[in-house]
N, C-alpha and C positions, 0 to 999 in steps of 0.2 A: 512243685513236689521236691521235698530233700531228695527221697530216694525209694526205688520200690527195695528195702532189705538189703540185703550183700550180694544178691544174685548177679550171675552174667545179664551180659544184654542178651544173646542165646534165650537164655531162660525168659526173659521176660518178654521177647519176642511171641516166646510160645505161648505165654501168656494172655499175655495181649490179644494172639489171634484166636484162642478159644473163646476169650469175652467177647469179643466182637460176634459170635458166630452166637454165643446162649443168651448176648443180655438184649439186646436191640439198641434202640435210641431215646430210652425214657432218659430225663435226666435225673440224678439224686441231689442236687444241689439246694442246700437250707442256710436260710440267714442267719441260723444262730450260730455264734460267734464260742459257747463255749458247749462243748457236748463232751463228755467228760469219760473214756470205759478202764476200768483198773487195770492192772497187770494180772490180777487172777489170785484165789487163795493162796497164800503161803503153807508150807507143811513147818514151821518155825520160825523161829526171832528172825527178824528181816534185819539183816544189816548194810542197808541204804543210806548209809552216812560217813561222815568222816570218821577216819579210826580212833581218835581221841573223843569218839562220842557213843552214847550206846541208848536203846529203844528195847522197851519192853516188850512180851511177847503179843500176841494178836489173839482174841478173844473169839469165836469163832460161830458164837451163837448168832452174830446178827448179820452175818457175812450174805452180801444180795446175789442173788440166781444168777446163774448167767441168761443175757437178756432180759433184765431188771429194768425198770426205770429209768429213765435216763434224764437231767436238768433242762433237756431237751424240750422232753417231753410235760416237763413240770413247768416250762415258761409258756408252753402252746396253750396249755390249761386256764396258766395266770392272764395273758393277752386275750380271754376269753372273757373277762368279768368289764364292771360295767367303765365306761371311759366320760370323758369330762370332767366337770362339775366333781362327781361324786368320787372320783377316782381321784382328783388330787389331793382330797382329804384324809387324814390315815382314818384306818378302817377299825384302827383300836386306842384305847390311849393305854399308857401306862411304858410307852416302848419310845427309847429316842436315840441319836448316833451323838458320840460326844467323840470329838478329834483333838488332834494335835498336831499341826501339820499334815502329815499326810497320811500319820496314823489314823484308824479310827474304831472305835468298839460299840458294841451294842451294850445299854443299859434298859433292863427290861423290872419293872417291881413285881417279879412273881420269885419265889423263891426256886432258889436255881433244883433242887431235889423235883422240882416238876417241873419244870424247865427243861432240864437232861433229855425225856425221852424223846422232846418234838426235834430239840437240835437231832440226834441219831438220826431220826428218821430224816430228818432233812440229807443228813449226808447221804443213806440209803437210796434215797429218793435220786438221789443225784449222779447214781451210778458209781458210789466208789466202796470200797470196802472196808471196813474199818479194822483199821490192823492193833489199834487201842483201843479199849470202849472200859472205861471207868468210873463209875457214878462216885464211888467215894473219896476222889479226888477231883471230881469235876472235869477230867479231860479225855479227851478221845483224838484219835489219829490217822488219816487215810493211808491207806495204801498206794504206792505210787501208780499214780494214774497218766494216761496222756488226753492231751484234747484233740480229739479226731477233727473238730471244726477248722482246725489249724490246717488240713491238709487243702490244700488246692483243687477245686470242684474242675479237675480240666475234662478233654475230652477220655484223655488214658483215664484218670484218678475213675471217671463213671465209669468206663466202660470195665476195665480191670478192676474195680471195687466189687462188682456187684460178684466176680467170682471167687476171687482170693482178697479179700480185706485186709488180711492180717501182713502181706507182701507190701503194704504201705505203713509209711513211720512218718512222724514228724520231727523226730529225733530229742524229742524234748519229753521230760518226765516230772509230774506237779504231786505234792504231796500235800496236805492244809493239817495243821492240831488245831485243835479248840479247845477253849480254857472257859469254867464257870467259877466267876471270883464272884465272893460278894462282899459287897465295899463296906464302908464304914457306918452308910446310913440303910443298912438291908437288903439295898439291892442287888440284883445279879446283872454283874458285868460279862460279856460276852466277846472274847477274844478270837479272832481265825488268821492263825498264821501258814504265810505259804514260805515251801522250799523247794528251789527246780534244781535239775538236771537238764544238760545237754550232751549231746553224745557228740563225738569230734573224731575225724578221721585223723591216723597216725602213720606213720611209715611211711618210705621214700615210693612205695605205688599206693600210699592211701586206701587201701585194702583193710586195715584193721581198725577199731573203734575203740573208746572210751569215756567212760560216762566221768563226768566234771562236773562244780557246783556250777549253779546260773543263780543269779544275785534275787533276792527277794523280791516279790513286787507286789506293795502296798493294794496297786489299782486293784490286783485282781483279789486281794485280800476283801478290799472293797466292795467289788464286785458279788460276790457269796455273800459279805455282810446282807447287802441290799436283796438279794436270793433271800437270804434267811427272813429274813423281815417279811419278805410275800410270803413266805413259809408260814411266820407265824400272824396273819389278818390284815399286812399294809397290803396296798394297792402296788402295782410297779412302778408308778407316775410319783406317788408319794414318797416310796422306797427311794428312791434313786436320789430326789430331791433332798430327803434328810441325809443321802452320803456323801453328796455333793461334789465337785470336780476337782480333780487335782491341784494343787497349788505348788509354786516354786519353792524349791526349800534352798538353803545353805550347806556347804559341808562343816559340820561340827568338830571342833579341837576337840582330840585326845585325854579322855579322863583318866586317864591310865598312868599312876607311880610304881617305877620298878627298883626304887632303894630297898633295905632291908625290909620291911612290910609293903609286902603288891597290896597295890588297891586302885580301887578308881573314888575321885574326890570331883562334888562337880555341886551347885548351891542350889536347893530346889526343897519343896515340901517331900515328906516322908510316900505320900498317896502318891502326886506323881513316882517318886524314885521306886516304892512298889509294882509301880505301873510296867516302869519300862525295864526294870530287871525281869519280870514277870514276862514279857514281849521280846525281849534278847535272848532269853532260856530257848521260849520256844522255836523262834529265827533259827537258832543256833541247835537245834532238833536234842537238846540234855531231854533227859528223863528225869523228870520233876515226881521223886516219888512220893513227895505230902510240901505240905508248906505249913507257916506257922506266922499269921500277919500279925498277930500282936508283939514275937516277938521279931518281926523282920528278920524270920528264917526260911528259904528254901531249900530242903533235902533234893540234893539231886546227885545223879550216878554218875562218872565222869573217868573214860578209859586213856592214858597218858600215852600217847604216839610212840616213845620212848619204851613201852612194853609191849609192845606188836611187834612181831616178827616184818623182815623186809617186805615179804610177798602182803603182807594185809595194811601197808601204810598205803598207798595210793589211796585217792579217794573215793574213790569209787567202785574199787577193786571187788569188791563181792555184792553189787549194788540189789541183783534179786536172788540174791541166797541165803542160806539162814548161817548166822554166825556159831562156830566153834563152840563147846563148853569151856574150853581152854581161854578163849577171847571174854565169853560172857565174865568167867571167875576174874580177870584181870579188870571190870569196872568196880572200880571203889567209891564207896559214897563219902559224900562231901557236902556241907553247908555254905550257901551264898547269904551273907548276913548285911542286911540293910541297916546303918546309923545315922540317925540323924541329933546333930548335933545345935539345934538354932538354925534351923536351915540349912547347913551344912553338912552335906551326906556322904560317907563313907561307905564301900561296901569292900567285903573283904570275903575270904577263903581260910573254913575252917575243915580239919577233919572230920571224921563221923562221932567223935567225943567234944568236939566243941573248940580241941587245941590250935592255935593260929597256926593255916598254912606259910611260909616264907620261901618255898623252893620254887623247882619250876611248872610244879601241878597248877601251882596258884596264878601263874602267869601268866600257863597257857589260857586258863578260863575265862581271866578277864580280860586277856585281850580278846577274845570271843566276845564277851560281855562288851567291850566297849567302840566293836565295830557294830554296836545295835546300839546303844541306849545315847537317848539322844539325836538318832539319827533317823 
């Protein structure tokens, strides 16, 4: 157990001895590894990111109940259908995982405009809220959620769960986007990127808290991929097997030039470098408000650290409240433009007219951009 909240021991003492007295000794303890419940509707733009980044606001028609569904409940479902033989088989064609190291995406031949609503659902399904839900650019966004399965099934965690639940944390916060691209020969590619938070004690009695990034992680990216897939007609036995297991990767050199034109420069077809600027955007939580593949443009919003006041540079500083109008007017948009030259790929930072970035807006982004791509 991190912790039950900030409470005294006092408190939790008391705690404690009420549960012992209303729960008895059933246990609640569940194998599943990821059980997922959000932080709750927003009443505004959630500003749960770094201050040089900015998120659009949360749409609020498909926002799930409280006591919703939970992935929990949707694998007990899936572990319910037929096993062996018939189970290792996909259960559709047309749906397969294409990787890249450790990346990995869903490429599905239905057009992504039908496509869209089973993904939603699937997130719904899965207990979280969707703080973006955009059919006309293909992406959507959870709300930051924690995995309850993370917490420690001890004797306290039963007994004190079953009265005050919410007096337990894992201290940890998982957000996923989803992207519906469609490539070059029709189909719709299928992105789910995660980004965590960790909360961290601070001060000389460790008394007070603060929320900080926690590094991406591909597996559990993976992991939802493979959810989604039983979502839409694989098996779990199938699902899993086309995401396959982790492989060892390298640390990647810096594509990153900061002489008078920033860019990042690195040799590779145009489709990959789509790929993975498209996968760094979202890692790196920009708001991608259109894109434009023919001309290797992404429109995205992008707020420079340097125009935040001191109180809102921390990273995490306003992690579940909604940002300022003040904060929102200070994100400007900006174009990430993909060239490819012979194989030779160039991306670069232009203003919202098209004029080459050269200062330190452009700098900041793709160092963002080039602690993803490629990696």
């Amino acid at each position: 157990m991190r912790r039950a909240s900030t409470k005294s021991s006092l408190a939790l003492m008391a705690v404690l001895a009420t549960g012992l007295l209303a729960s008895g000794c059933t246990s609640t303890f569940s194998g599943d590894t990821i059980d997922y419940k959000s932080a709750g509707e927003k009443k505004g733009p959630n500003l749960a990111f770094p201050p040089d980044m900015t998120t659009t606001g949360g749409d609020k028609r498909y926002v799930v109940p409280d006591g919703g569904a939970t992935l929990s409940g949707y694998s007990t479902a899936v572990k319910a259908k037929p096993t062996g033989k018939d189970a290792v088989l996909p259960a559709v064609s047309g749906m397969r995982i294409e990787r890249e190291g450790n990346r990995r995406w869903l490429v599905v031949t239905k057009p992504a405009k039908d496509l869209y609503p089973s993904v939603r659902e699937f997130w719904q399904e899965s207990g979280f809220i969707l703080l973006s839900d955009s059919p006309e650019t293909g992406i959507m966004e959870t709300d930051w959620a924690e995995n309850r399965a993370k917490i420690p099934q001890d004797i306290i965690r039963r007994t004190i769960g079953k009265v005050f639940d919410g007096l337990y944390s894992t201290g940890e916060r998982d957000k996923f986007r989803t992207r519906l691209e469609v490539n070059a020969k029709g189909e719709t590619e299928v992105y789910i990127t995660h980004r965590g938070a960790v909360e961290e004690l601070k001060g000389a009695d460790k008394t007070q808290t603060i929320w900080t990034n926690r590094a991406n992680d591909p597996e559990l990216e993976a992991e939802f991929l493979a959810r989604l897939m039983q979502r839409l007609g694989y098996t779990e036995e199938a699902a899993r097997a086309s995401v396959g297991k982790k492989t060892a990767t390298t640390a990647a050199a810096s594509y990153l030039k900061k002489d008078n034109s920033p860019r990042l420069e690195f040799a590779g077809s145009f489709d990959k470098a789509w790929r993975e600027v498209g996968v760094g955007l979202d890692r790196s939580n920009f708001t991608v408000e259109d894109r434009d593949r023919s001309k290797g443009i992404y429109y995205v919003r992008f707020v420079n650290s340097k125009d935040l006041s001191p109180e809102n540079r921390s990273f995490f500083s306003k992690m579940f409240s909604g940002k300022s109008d003040d904060e929102m007017k200070k994100a400007k948009r900006y174009r990430v433009v993909i060239k490819d030259t012979s194989g030779n790929i160039t991306v670069v930072v232009q203003d919202e007219k098209g004029t080459p970035e050269v200062g330190d807006t452009a700098v900041q982004i793709l160092t963002l951009l080039d602690q993803q791509v490629g990696k």
